[in-house]
NUPATI-466668 format. One record per residue (C-alpha): residue in one letter; x, y, z. Coordinates in nm, 3 decimals. Each point is the difference from the previous one (the first is absolute). Last residue first. Layout:
N
NODE   marfi        xx        yy        zz
NODE       a         X         Y         Z
...
***
This chain:
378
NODE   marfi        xx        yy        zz
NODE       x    20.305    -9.901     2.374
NODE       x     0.399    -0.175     0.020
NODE       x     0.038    -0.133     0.267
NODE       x     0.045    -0.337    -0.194
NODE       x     0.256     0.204    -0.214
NODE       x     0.248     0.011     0.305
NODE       x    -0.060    -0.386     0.136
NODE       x     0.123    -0.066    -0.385
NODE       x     0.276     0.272     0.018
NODE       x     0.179    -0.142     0.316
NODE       x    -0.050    -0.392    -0.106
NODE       x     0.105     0.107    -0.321
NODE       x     0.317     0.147     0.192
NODE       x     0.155    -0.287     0.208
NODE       x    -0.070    -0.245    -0.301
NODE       x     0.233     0.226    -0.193
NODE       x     0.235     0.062     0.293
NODE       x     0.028    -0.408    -0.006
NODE       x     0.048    -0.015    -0.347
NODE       x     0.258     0.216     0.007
NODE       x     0.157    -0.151     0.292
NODE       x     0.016    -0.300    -0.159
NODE       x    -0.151    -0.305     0.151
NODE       x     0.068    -0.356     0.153
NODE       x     0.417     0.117     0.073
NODE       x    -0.048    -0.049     0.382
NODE       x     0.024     0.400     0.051
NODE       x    -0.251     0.022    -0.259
NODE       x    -0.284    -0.199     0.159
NODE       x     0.104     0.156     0.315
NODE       x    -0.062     0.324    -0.102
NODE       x    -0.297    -0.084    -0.169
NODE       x    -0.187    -0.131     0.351
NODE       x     0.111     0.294     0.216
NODE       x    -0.125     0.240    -0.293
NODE       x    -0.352    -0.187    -0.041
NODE       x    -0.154     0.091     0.369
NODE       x     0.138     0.368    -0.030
NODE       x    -0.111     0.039    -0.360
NODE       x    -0.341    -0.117     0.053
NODE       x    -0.058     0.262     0.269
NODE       x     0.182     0.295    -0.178
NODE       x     0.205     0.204     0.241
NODE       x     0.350    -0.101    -0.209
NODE       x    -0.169     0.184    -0.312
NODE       x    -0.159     0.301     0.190
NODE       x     0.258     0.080     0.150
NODE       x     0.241    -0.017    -0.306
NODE       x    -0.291     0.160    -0.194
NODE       x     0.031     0.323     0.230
NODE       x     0.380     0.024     0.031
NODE       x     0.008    -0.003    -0.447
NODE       x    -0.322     0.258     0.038
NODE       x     0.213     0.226     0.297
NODE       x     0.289    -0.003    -0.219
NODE       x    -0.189     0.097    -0.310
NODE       x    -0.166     0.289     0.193
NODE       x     0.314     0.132     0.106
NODE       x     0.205    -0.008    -0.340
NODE       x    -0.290     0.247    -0.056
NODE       x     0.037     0.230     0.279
NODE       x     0.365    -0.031    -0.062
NODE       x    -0.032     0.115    -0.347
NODE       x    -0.209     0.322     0.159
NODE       x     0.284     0.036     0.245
NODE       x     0.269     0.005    -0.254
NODE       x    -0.210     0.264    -0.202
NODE       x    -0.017     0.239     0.285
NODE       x     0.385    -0.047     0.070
NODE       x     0.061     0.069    -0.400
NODE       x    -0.220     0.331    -0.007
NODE       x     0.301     0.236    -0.112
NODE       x    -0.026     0.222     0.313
NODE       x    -0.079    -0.262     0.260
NODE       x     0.307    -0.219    -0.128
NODE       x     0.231     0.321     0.050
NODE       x    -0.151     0.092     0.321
NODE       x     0.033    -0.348     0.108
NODE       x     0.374    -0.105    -0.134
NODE       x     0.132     0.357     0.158
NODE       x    -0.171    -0.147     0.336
NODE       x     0.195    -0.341    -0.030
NODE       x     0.300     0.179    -0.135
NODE       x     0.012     0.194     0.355
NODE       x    -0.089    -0.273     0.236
NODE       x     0.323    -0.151    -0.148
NODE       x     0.210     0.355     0.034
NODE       x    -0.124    -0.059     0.384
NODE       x     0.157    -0.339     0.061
NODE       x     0.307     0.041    -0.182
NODE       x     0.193    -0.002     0.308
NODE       x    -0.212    -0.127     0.314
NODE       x     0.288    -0.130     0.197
NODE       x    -0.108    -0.360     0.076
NODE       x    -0.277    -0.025    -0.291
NODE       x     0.278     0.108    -0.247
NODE       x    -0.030     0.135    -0.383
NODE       x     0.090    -0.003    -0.335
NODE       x    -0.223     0.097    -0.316
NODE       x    -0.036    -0.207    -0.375
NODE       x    -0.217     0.158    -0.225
NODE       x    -0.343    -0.074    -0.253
NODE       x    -0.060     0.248    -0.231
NODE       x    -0.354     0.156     0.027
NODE       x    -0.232     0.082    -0.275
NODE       x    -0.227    -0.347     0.002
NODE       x     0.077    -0.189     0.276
NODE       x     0.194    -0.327     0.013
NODE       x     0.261     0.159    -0.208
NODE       x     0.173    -0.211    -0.307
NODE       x     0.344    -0.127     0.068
NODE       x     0.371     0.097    -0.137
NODE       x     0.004     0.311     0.230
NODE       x    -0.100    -0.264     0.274
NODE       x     0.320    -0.179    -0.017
NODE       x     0.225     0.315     0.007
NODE       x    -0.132     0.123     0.296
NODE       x     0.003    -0.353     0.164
NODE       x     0.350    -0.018    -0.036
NODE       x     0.029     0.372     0.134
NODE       x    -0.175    -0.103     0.360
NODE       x     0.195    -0.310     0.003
NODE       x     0.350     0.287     0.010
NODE       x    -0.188     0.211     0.209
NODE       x    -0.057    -0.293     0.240
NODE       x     0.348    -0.130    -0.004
NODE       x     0.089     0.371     0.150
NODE       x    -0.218    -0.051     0.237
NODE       x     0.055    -0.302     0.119
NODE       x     0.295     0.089     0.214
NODE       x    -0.242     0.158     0.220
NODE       x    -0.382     0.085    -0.108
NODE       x    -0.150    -0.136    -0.291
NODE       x    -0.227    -0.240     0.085
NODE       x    -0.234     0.012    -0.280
NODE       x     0.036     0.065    -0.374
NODE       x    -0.351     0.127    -0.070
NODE       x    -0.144    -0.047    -0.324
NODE       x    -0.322     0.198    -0.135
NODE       x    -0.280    -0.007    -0.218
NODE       x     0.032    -0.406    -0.008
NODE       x    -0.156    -0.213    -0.279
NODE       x     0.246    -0.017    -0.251
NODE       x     0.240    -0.137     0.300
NODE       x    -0.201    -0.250     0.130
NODE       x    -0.083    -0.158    -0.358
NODE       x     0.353     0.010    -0.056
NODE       x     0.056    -0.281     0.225
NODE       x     0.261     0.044     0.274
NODE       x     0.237    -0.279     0.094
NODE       x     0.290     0.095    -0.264
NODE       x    -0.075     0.357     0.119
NODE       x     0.106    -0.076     0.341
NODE       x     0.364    -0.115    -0.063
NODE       x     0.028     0.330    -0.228
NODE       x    -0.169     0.214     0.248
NODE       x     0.229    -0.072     0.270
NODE       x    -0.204     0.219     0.248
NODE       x    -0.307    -0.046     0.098
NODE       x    -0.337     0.033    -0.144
NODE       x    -0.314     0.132     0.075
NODE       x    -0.264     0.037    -0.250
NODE       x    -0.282     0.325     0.014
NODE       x    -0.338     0.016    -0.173
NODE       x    -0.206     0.262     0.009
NODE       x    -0.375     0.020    -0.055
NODE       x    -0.097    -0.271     0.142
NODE       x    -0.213    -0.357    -0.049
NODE       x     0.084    -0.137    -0.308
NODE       x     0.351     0.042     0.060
NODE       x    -0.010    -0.244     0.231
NODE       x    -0.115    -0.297    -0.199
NODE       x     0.348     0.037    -0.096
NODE       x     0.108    -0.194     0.249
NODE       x    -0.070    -0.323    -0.220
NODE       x     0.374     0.020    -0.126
NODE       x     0.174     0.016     0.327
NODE       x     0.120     0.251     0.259
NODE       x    -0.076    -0.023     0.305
NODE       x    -0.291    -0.046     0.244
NODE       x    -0.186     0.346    -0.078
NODE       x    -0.020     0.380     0.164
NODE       x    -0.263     0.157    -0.031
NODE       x     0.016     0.374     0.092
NODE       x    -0.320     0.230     0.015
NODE       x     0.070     0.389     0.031
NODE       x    -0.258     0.221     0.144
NODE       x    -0.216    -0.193     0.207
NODE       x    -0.352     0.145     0.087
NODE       x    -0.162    -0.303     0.124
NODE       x    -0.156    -0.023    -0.342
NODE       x     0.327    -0.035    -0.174
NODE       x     0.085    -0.320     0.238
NODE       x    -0.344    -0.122    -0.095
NODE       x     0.116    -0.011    -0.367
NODE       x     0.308    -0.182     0.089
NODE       x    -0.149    -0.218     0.160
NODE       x    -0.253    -0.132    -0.235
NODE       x     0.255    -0.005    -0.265
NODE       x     0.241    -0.177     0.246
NODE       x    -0.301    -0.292    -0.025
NODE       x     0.173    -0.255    -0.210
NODE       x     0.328     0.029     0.182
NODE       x     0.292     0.102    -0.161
NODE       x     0.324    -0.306    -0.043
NODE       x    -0.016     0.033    -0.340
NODE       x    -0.271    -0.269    -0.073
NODE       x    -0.220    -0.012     0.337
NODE       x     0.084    -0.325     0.231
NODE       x    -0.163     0.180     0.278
NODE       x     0.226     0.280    -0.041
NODE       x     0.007     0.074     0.418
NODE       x    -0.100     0.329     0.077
NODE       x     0.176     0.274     0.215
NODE       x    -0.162     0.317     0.091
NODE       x     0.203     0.282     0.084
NODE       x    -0.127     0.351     0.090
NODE       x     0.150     0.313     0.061
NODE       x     0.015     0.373     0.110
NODE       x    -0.052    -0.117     0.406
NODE       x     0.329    -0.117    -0.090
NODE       x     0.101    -0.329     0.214
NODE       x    -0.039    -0.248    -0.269
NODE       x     0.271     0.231    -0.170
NODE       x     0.198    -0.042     0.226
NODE       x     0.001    -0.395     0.046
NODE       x    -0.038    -0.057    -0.335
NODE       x     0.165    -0.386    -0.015
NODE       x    -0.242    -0.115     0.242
NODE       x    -0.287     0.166    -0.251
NODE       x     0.190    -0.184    -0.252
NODE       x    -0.061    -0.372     0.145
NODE       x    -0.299    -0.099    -0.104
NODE       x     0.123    -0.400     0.039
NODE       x    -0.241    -0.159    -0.229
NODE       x    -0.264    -0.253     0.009
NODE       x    -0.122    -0.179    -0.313
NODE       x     0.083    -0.327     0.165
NODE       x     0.204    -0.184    -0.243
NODE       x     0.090     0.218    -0.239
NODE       x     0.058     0.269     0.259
NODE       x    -0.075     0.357    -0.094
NODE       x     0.220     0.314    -0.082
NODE       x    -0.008     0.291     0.162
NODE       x    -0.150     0.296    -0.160
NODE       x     0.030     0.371     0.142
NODE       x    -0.293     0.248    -0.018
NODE       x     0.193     0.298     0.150
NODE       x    -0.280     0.329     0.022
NODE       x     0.222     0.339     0.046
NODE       x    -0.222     0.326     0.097
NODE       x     0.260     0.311    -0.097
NODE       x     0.079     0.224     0.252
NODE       x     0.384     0.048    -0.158
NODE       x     0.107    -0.217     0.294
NODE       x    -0.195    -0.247    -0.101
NODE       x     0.095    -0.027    -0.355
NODE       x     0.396    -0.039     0.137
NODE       x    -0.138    -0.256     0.272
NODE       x    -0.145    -0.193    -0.307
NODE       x     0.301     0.003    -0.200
NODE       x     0.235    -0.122     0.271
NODE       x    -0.258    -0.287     0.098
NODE       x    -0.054    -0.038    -0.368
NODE       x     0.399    -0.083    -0.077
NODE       x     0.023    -0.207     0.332
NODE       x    -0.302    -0.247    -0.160
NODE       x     0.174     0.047    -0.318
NODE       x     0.352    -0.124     0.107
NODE       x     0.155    -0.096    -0.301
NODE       x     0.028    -0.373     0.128
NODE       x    -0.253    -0.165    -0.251
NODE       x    -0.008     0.246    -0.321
NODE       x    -0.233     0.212    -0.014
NODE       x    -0.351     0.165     0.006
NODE       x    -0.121     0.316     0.132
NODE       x    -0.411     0.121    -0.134
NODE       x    -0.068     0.337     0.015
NODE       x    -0.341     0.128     0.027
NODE       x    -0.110     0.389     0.012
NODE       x    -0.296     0.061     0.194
NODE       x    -0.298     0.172    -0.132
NODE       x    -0.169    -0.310    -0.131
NODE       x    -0.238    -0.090     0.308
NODE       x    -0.314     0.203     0.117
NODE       x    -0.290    -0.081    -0.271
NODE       x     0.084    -0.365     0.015
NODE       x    -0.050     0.028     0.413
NODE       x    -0.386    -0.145    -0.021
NODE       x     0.082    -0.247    -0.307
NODE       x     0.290    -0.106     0.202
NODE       x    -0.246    -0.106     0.332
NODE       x    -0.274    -0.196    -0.246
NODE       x     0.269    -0.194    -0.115
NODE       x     0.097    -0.085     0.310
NODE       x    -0.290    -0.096     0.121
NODE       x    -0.082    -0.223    -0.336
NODE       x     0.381    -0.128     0.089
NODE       x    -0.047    -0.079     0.307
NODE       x    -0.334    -0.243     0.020
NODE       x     0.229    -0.190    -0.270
NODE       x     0.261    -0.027     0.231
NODE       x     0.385    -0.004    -0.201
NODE       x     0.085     0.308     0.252
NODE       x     0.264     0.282    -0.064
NODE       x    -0.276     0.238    -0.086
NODE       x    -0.129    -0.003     0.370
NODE       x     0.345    -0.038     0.125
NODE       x     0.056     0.337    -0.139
NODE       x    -0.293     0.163     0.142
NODE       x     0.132    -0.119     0.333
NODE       x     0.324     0.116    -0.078
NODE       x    -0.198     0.370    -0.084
NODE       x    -0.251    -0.055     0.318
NODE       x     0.311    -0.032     0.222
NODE       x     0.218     0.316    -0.181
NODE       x    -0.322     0.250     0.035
NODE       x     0.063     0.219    -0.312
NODE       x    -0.328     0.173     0.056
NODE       x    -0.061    -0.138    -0.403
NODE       x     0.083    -0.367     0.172
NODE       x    -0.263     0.032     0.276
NODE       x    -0.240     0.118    -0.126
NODE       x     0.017    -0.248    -0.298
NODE       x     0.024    -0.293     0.289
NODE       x    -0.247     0.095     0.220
NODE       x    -0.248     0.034    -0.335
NODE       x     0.104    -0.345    -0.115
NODE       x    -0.092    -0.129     0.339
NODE       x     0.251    -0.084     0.262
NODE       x     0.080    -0.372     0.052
NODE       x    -0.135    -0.135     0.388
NODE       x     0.316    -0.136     0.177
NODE       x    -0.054    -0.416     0.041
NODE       x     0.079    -0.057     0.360
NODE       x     0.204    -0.277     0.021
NODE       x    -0.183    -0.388     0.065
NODE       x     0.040    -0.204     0.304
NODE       x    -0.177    -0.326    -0.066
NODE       x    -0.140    -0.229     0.312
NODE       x     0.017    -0.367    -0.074
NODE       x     0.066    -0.080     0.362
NODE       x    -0.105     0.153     0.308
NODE       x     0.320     0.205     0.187
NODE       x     0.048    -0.206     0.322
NODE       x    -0.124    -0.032     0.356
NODE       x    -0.283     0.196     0.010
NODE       x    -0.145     0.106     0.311
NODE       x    -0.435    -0.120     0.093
NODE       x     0.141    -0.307     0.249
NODE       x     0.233     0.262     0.185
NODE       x     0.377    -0.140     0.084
NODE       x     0.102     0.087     0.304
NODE       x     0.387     0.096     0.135
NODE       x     0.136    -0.146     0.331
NODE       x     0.155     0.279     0.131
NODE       x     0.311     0.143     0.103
NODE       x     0.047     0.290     0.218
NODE       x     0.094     0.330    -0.048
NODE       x     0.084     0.243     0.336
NODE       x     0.425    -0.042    -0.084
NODE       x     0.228     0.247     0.177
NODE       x    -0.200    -0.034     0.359
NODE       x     0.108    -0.355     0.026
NODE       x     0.361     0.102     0.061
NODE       x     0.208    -0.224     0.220
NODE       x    -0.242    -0.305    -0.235
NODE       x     0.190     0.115    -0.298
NODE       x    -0.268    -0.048    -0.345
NODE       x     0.134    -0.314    -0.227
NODE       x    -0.270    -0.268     0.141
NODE       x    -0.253     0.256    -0.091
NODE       x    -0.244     0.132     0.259
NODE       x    -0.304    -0.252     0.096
NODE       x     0.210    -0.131     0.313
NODE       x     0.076     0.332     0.115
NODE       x    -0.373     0.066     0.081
NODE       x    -0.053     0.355     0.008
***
């Protein structure tokens, strides 16, 4: 081989080490040099099951097909909701045989570690636990951090349970407009116990209670310091109160809270018809208390199932449903209005700069909306 074609690195005492040569490369007329422009890479859209797909799915207890379900009822797209719809009309007949319990509390009391202590408990029993846990939503851009499945590490890992996190999408009391939905396809999966556990405590989280069949409030302790925060709305409206964290030196200051509380809910009216409402004790990190809790919640079900009180709460929340959905259903169809949209823009301005009211301007806002209305009118 020609040395002279080897590279000017290779040893010339060993020409036999090196047999590649360097050559003058060629460029072909009918190659492409370059990428053409303008050309649009687009993902691969992943085809939605059918409503059939999805109700076998979700009554098999098949956990994709059940999120997927989920985000179904979770969407604001009108094409969604009719399918939807059409999907929770098909699994009506297998939901309601799960009991729901709805945690709430006060920031710091630890309910996301309370439920992952809970939840493990239930599972270990052989018990089906469904978590629907709201976060809450950005103002600004309506996302949210979803962060309690990171914060249920074990229990995300139980082949026993399921955790769905939804944002509150602005929703009064921190519970998204659609946990209804979910909740009900949760039942149809063949989950035994539902927990839904809210933001925080706060006056609109009452919108909870709407929704479940037992209602428990964390606290910590310190009751009297607490209390002076607390609205007595919360407290008449809670089955149960759990003095949380009381494990260590705590413990003794949580017996003490836990008897402060006793005494304050003698004084108040029950949230549920023939059951008085008490004050319990117990630690996520050690699991005391946890079982005598699972306890009252399944004395509190046999004894509303024999006097008729839980079958009566759910018919009232059948009907507090249906106004919900109606106040939800002319909000959408309010800000969806064609005329509306182009005039809102407009008004607001004309108020912000102190030209209109914003009485008047709502006013204008809906004759617009009920004259296109009554022009559809047959």
């Amino acid at each position: 081989m020609d040395t002279g074609k080897k590279p000017e690195w290779s040893d010339p005492n060993e020409p036999g080490k090196f047999s590649s040569v360097i050559r003058k490369g060629q460029e072909l007329e009918s190659q492409a040099t370059s990428i053409p422009k303008n050309i649009r890479f687009q993902k691969r859209q992943s085809i939605e099951p059918s409503v059939e797909e999805l109700f076998n799915g979700v009554i098999k207890g098949d956990r994709s097909l059940l999120a997927r379900a989920i985000t179904l009822v979770e969407s604001n797209a009108e094409h969604h909701f009719y399918k939807a719809q059409e999907l929770l009309q098909k699994l009506l007949d297998k939901s309601g045989n799960s009991i729901r319990i709805g945690i709430t509390g006060v920031p710091g009391a630890g309910k996301s570690t309370f439920i992952e202590a809970f939840g493990t408990y239930l599972c270990g029993l052989g018990l089906q636990v469904a978590v629907l846990a709201i976060d809450p939503s950005s103002s600004l851009s309506g996302g949210s951090i979803l962060g309690d499945k990171t914060r249920m590490e074990q229990l995300a890992r139980n082949p026993r349970a399921f955790i769905r996190p939804s944002p509150t999408a602005g929703k009064l009391g921190g519970v998204h407009r659609k946990t209804r939905e979910a909740m009900l396809l949760c039942e149809a999966a063949g989950f035994d116990v539902i927990l839904i556990e809210t933001v925080g405590v706060g006056q609109s989280e009452v919108i909870i209670r709407d929704m479940v069949d037992f209602f428990m409030l964390l606290v910590l302790t310190g009751a009297g310091d607490e209390l002076q925060g607390m609205k007595k709305g919360i407290m008449e409206l809670a089955d149960a109160v759990i003095v949380h964290k009381a494990d260590g030196e705590n413990r003794g200051k949580a017996e003490q809270t836990r008897k402060e509380y006793s005494r304050i809910l003698h004084f108040l009216q029950p949230a549920t018809k023939g059951w008085a409402t008490k004050a319990y004790t117990c630690s996520s990190v050690n699991g005391y208390g946890i079982s005598g809790i699972w306890d009252v919640i399944k004395l509190f079900e046999e004894t509303g199932n024999m006097s008729g009180v839980l079958a009566e709460r759910r018919k009232s929340q059948q009907r507090t449903w249906i106004y919900s959905m109606i106040t939800d259903q002319l909000h959408y169809s309010f800000f969806h209005h064609p005329e509306v949209k182009v005039m809102l823009p407009q008004l607001e301005n004309q108020v912000m700069a102190g030209e209109k009211t914003a009485a008047s301007a709502v006013e204008t806002l809906f004759s617009a909306y009920f004259a296109t209305n009554n022009k559809q009118q047959p």
